[in-house]
Structure formats: structure tokens, C-alpha cells
MIKEFI-708794 format. One record per residue: x, y, z of N, C-alpha, C, O in turn; residue in one letter; residue number from 0. Coordinates in nm, 4 decimals, m for minus. Layout:
<pts>
PT     n.east    n.north       n.up    ca.east   ca.north      ca.up     c.east    c.north       c.up     o.east    o.north       o.up   aa     i
PT          X          Y          Z          X          Y          Z          X          Y          Z          X          Y          Z    a   NUM
...
</pts>
This chain:
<pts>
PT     n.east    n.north       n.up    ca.east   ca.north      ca.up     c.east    c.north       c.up     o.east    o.north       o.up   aa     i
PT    11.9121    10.4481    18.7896    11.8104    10.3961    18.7005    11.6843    10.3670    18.7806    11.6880    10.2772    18.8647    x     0
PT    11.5719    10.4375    18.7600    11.4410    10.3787    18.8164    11.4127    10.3092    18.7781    11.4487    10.2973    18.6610    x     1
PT    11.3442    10.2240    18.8230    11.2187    10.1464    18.7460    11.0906    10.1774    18.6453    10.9972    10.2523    18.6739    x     2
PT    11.1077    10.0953    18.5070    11.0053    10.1782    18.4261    10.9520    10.0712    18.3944    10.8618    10.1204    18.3266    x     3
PT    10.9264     9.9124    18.3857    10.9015     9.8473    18.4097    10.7674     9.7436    18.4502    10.8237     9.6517    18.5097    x     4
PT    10.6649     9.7217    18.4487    10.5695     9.6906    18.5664    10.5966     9.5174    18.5424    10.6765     9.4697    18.4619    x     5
PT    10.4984     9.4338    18.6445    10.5500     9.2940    18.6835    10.5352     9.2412    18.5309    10.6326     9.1896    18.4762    x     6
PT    10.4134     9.2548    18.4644    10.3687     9.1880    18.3592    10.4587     9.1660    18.2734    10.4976     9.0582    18.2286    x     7
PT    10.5058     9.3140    18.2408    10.5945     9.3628    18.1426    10.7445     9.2725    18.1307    10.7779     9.2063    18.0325    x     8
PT    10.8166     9.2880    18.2467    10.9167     9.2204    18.2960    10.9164     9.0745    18.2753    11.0192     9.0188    18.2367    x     9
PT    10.7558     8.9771    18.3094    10.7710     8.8524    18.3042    10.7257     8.8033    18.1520    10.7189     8.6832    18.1259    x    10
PT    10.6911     8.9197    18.0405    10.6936     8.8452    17.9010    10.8119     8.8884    17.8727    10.8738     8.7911    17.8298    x    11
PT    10.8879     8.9937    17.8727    11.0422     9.0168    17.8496    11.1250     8.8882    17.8765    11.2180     8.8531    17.8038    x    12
PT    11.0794     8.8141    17.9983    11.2124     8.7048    18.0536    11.1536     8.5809    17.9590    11.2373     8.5104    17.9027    x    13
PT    11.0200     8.5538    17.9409    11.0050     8.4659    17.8800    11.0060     8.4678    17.7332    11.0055     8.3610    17.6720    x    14
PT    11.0070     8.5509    17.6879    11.0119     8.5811    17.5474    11.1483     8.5955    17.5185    11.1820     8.5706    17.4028    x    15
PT    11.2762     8.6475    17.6386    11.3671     8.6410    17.5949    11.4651     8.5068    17.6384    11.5561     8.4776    17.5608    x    16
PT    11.4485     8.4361    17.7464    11.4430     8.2960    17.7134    11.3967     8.2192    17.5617    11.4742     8.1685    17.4807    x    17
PT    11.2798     8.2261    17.5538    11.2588     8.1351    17.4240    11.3431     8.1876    17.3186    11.4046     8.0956    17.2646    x    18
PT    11.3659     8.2878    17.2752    11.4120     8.3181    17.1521    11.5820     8.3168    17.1600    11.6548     8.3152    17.0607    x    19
PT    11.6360     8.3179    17.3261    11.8107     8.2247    17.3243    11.8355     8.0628    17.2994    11.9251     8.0019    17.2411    x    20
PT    11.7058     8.0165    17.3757    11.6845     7.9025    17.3136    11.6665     7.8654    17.2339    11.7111     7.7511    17.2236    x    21
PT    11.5855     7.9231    17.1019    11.5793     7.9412    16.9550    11.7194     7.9514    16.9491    11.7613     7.8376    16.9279    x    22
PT    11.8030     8.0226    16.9564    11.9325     8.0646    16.8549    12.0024     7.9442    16.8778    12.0687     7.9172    16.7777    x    23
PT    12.0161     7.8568    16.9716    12.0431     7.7479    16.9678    12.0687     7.6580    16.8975    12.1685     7.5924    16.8676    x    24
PT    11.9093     7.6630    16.8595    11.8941     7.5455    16.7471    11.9272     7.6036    16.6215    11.9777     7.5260    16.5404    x    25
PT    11.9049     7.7636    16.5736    11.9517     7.8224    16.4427    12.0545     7.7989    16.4653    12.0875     7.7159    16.3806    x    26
PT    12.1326     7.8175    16.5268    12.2894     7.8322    16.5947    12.3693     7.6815    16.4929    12.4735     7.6931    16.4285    x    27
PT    12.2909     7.5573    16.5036    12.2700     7.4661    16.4636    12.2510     7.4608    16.3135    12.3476     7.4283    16.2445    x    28
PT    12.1840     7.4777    16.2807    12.1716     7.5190    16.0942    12.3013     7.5833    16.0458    12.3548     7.6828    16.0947    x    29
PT    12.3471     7.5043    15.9323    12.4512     7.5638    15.8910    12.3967     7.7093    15.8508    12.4478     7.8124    15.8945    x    30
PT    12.2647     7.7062    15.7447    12.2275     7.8605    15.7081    12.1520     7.9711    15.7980    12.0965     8.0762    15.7659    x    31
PT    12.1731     7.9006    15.9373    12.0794     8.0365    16.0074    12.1672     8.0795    16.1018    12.1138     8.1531    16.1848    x    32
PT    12.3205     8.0528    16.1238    12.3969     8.1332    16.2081    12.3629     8.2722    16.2097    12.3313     8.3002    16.3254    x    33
PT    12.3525     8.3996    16.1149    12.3140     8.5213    16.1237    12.1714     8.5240    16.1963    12.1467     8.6124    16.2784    x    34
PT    12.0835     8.4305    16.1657    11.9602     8.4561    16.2542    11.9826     8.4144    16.3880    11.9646     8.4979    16.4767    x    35
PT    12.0215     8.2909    16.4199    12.0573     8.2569    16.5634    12.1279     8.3496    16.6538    12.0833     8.3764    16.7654    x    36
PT    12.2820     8.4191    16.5885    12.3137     8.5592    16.6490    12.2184     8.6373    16.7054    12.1946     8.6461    16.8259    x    37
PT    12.1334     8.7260    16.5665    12.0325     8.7826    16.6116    11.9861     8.7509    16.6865    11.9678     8.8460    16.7624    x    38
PT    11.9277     8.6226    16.7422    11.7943     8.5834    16.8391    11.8674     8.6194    16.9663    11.8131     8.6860    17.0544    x    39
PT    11.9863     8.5764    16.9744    12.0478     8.5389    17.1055    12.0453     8.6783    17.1371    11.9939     8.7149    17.2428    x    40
PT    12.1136     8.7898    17.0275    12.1447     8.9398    17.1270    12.0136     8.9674    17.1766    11.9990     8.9979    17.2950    x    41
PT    11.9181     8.9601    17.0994    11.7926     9.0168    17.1373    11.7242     8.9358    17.2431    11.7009     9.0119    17.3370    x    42
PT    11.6860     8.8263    17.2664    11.7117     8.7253    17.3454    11.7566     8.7632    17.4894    11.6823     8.7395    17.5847    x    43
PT    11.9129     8.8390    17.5100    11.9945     8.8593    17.6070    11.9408     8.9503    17.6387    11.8760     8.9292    17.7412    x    44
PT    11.9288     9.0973    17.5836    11.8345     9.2127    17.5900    11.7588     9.1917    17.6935    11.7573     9.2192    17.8135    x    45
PT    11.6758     9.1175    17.5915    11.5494     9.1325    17.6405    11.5268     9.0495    17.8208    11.4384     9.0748    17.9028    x    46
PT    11.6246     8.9649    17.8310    11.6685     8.8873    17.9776    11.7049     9.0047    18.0661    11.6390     9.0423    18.1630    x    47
PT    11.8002     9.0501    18.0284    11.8912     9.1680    18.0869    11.7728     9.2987    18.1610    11.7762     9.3451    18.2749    x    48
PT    11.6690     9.3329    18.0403    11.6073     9.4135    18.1105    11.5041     9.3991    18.2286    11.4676     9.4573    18.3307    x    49
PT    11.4744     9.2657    18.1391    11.3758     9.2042    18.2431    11.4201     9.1895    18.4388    11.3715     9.1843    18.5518    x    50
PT    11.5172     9.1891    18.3784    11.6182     9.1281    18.5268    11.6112     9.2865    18.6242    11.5508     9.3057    18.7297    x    51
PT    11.7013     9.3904    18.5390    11.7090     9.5152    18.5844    11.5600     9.6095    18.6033    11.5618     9.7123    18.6711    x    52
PT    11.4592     9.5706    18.5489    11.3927     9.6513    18.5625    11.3365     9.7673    18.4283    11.2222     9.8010    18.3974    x    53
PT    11.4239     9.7931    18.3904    11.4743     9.9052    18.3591    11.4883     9.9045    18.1869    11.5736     9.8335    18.1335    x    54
PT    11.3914     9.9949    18.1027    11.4298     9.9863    17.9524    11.4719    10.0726    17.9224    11.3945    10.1677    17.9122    x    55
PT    11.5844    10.0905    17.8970    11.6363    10.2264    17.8159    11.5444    10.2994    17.6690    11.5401    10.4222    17.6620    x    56
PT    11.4941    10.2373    17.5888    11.4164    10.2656    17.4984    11.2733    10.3268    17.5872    11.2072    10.4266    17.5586    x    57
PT    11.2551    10.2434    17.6875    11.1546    10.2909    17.7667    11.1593    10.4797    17.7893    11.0795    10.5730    17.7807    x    58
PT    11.3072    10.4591    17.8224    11.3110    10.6281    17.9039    11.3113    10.7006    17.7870    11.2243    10.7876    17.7811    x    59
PT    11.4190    10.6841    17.6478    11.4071    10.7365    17.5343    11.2727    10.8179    17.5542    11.2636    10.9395    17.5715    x    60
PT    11.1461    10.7032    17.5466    11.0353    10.7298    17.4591    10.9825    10.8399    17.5926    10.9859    10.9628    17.5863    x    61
PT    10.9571    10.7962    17.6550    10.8603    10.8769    17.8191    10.8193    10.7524    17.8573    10.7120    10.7730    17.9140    x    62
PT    10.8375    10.6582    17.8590    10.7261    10.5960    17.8622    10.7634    10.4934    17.9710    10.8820    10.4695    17.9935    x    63
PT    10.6365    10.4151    18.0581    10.6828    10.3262    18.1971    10.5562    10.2526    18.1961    10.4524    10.3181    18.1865    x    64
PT    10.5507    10.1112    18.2055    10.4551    10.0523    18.2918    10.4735     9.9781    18.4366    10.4159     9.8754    18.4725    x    65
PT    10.5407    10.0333    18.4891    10.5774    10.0877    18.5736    10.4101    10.0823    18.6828    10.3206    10.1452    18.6264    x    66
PT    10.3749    10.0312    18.7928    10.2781    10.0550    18.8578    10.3356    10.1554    18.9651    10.2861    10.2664    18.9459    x    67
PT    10.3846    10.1546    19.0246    10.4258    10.2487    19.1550    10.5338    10.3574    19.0579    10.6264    10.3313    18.9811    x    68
PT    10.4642    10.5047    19.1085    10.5327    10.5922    19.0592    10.6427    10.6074    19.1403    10.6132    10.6232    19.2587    x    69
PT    10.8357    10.6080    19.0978    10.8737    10.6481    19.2103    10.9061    10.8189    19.2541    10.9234    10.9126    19.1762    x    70
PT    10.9072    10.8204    19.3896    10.9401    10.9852    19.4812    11.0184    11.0411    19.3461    11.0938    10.9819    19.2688    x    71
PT    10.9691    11.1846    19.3481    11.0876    11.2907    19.2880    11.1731    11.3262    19.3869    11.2665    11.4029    19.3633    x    72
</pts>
């Protein structure tokens, strides 16, 4: 897996996917928002997960990288 990634990208991924596990929390909490709190959390985790690795699979899907350093073929 390369990196497709760039710093920016990576550090609203971790924070955006922080806040929104922390959100499911509190939905988590609501008797009527368990289905949304789920949601938040997978997406949430995702979005942690990639941040962490680098690496978006939807990224490669598309072509697409922000990515600053191209890496070697």
C-alpha cells in the first residue's frame, strides 16, 4: 500500500474521525439513536484507521492522492 494521503488530509480524517466516535457515544446513549451512534462509530473508525495507515482505498478506487511526495515506480 503506498501512500495516497498528504499531512492535511490525514489530520482532518483523525480529527473528524475522533469527534464523530465520540459522538456515537453519546447517540450510543439515546435510547432512539443506537442505529445512528453505530453508524458514527464505523465511520468514525474508518476514518481513524485511514488516517493512521496513510492510505484510502476509495482514494486508489478513484486515481486519486493528496499525497505530496510522489512515491518511486
Amino acid at each position: 500500500m503506498k501512500p495516497n494521503e498528504g499531512a492535511t488530509d490525514r489530520t482532518v480524517r483523525l480529527i473528524l474521525g475522533s469527534v464523530l466516535i465520540f459522538a456515537s457515544f453519546l447517540l450510543l446513549g439515546l435510547m432512539d439513536g443506537a442505529i445512528l451512534g453505530i453508524v458514527a462509530a464505523v465511520i468514525g473508525a474508518v476514518l481513524v484507521v485511514t488516517a493512521i495507515l496513510g492510505f484510502c482505498p476509495a482514494y486508489k478506487i478513484c486515481g486519486l492522492s493528496t499525497c505530496a511526495v510522489k512515491p518511486a515506480p
